[in-house]
C-alpha positions in Angstrom: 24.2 19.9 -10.2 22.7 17.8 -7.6 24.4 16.8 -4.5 23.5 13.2 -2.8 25.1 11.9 1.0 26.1 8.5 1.2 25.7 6.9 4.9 27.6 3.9 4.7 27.9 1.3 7.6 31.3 0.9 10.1 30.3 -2.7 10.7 29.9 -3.8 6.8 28.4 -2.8 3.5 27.8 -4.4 0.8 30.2 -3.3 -2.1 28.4 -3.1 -5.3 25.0 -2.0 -3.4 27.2 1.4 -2.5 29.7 1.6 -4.8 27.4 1.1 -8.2 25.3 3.9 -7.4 27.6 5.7 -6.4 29.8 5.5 -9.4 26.7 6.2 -11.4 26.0 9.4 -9.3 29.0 10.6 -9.9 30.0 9.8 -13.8 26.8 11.8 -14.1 28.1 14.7 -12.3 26.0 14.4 -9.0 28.4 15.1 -6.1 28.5 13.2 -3.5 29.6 13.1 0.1 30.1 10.1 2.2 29.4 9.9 5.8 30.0 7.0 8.5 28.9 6.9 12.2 32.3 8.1 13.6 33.5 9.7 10.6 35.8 6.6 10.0 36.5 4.7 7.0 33.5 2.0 6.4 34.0 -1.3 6.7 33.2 -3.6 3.8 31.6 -7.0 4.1 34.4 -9.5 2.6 31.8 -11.5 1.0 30.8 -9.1 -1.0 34.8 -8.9 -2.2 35.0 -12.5 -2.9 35.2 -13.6 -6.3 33.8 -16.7 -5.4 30.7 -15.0 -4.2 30.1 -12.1 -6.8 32.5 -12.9 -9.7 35.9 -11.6 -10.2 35.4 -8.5 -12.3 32.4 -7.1 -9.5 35.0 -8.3 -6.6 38.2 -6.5 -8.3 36.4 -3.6 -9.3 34.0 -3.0 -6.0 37.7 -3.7 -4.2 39.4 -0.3 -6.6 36.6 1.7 -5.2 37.0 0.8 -1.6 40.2 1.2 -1.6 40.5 4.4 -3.8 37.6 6.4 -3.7 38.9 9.7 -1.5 35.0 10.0 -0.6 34.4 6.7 1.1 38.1 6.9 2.7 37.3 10.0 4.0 34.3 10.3 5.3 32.0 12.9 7.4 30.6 12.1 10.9 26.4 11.3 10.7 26.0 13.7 13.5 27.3 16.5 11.6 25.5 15.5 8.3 22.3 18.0 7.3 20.0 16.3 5.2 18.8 19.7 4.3 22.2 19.8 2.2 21.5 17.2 -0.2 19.1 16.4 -2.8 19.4 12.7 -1.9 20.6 10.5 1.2 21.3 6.8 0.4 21.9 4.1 2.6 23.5 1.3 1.1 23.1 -2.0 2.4 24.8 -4.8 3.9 24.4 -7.2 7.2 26.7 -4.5 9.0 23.7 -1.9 9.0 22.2 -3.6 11.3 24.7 -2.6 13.6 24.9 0.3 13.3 23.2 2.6 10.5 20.0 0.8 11.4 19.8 2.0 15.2 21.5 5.2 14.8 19.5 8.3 15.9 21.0 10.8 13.1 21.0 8.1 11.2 17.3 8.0 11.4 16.7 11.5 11.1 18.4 12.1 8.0 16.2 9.6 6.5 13.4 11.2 8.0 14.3 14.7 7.0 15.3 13.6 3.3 11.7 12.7 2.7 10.2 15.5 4.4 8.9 18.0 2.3 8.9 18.4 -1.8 12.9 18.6 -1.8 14.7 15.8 -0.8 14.5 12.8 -1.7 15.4 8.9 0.4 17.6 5.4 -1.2 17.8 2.8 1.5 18.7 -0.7 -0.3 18.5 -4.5 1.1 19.4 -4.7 4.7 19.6 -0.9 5.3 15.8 -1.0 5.4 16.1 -2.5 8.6 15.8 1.5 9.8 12.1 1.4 9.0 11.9 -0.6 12.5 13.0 2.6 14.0 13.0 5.9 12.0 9.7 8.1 12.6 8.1 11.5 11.9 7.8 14.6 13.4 5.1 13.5 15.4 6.4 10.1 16.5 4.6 8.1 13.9 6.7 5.5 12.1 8.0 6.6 8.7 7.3 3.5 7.2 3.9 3.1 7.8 1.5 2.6 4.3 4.4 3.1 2.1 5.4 0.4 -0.5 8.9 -1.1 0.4 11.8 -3.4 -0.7 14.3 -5.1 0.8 16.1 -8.0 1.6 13.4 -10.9 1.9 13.6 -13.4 4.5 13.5 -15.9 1.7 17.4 -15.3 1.4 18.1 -14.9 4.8 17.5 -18.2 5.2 19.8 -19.4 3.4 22.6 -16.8 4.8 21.9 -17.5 9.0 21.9 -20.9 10.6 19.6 -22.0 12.9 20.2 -20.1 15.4 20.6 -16.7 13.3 24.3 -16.8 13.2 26.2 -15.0 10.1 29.0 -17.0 8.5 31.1 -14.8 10.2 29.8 -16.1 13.9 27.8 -12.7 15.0 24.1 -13.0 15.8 22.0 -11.3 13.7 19.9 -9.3 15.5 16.9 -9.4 13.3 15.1 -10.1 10.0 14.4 -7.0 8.1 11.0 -8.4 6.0 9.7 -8.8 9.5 10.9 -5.7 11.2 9.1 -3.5 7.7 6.1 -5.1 8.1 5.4 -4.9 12.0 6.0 -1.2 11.2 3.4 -1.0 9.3 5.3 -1.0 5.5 4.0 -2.6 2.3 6.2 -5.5 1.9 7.0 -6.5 -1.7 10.5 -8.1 -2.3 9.2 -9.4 -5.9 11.2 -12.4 -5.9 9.9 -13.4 -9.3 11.7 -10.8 -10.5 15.3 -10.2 -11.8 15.3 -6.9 -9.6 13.7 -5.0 -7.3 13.8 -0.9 -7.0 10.2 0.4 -5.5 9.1 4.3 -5.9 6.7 5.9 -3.4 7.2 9.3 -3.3 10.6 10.7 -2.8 11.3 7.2 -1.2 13.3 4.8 -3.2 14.2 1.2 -1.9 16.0 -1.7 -3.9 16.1 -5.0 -2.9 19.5 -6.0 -3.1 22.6 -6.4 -4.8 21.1 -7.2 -8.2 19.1 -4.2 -8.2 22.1 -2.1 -7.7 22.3 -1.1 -11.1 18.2 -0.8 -11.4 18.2 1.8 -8.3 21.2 4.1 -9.8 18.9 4.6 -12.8 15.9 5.4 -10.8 18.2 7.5 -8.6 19.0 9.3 -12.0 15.5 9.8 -12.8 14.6 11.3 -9.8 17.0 13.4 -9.5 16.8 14.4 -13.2 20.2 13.8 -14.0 21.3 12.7 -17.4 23.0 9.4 -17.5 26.7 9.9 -18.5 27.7 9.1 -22.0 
């Protein structure tokens, strides 16, 4: 069966953008291997645990995973991760990424090395494409450049950051990911007219967001040519 790495953020994910696919993955018989910066635990973002904010049967049942799921509590290190490994690398999203996931140089590279070639294949959801600002190929151009992306529009941010781009939480967020794709030279399309947002080019798969969570672990399936589970 096919294997897929999950590299999940120290500083925050987003629950259900991580643990839907992931769940998906699995039930289908995909195994899967999480990995963190350090190698510890990943943080999740509260608010994506708050009933309040995603319902009460998304917040208890992203909470069960986080707190049971032996993969995500027990992590690898990114540095010792080999993309080559893996049929697919995801990068599940959140604020935290851009911390962290975003800026990190094997973080990076296993994105770069996923979509190299005709084997591997890329996921990078909502915030986590915030990496495109940084992540090249081979021969330093950017990775991003002329393909069609998704991701978490500026639209939202808005009405996340204050006026000084301050999270609820107090930290400064140190950019906008719609602007960061775009300088690199991605094809920006959020879709915001639509329910959800999962974008194929290539063996590159992006989603927009938390809504698209389900949306991208179907594509996922597809790609990987993995039959859902019954």
């Amino acid at each position: 069966m096919p294997s897929a790495l999950f590299v999940v953020s120290e500083e925050g994910y987003w629950g259900e953008e991580c643990t839907t696919p992931l769940t998906m993955l699995s039930d289908a018989g995909v195994d899967i291997t999480v990995a963190t910066p350090s190698g510890a635990p990943p943080k999740i973002d509260e608010r994506s645990v708050d009933p309040d904010e995603v319902g009460e049967e998304t917040a208890e049942e992203v909470r069960e995973i986080h707190d049971s799921d032996e993969r995500l509590n027990d992590p690898i290190p990114i540095a010792t991760a080999d993309a080559s490994e893996y049929d697919l690398v995801a990068f599940p999203g959140g604020h935290g990424t851009e911390w962290d996931i975003n800026q990190d140089r094997h973080a990076r590279a296993l994105l770069a090395d996923a979509v190299a070639g005709d084997e591997g294949k890329g996921y990078v959801v909502c915030h986590a494409v915030g990496i495109f600002a940084f992540a090249r190929e081979d021969d330093g151009s950017l990775l991003v450049e002329g393909r069609d992306i998704t991701g978490f529009p500026n639209e939202w941010e808005e009405g996340i950051v204050d006026e000084h781009d301050r999270m609820p939480d107090g930290r400064k967020l140190p950019y906008w990911v719609e602007e960061e794709v775009k300088a690199a030279g991605g094809n920006w399309d959020a879709e915001l007219d639509a329910d959800e947002s999962v974008t194929v080019d290539g063996d590159l798969v992006t989603a927009r967001g938390p809504g698209s969570s389900a949306a991208g672990g179907e594509v996922l399936l597809d790609e990987l040519g993995v039959e859902r589970s019954a």
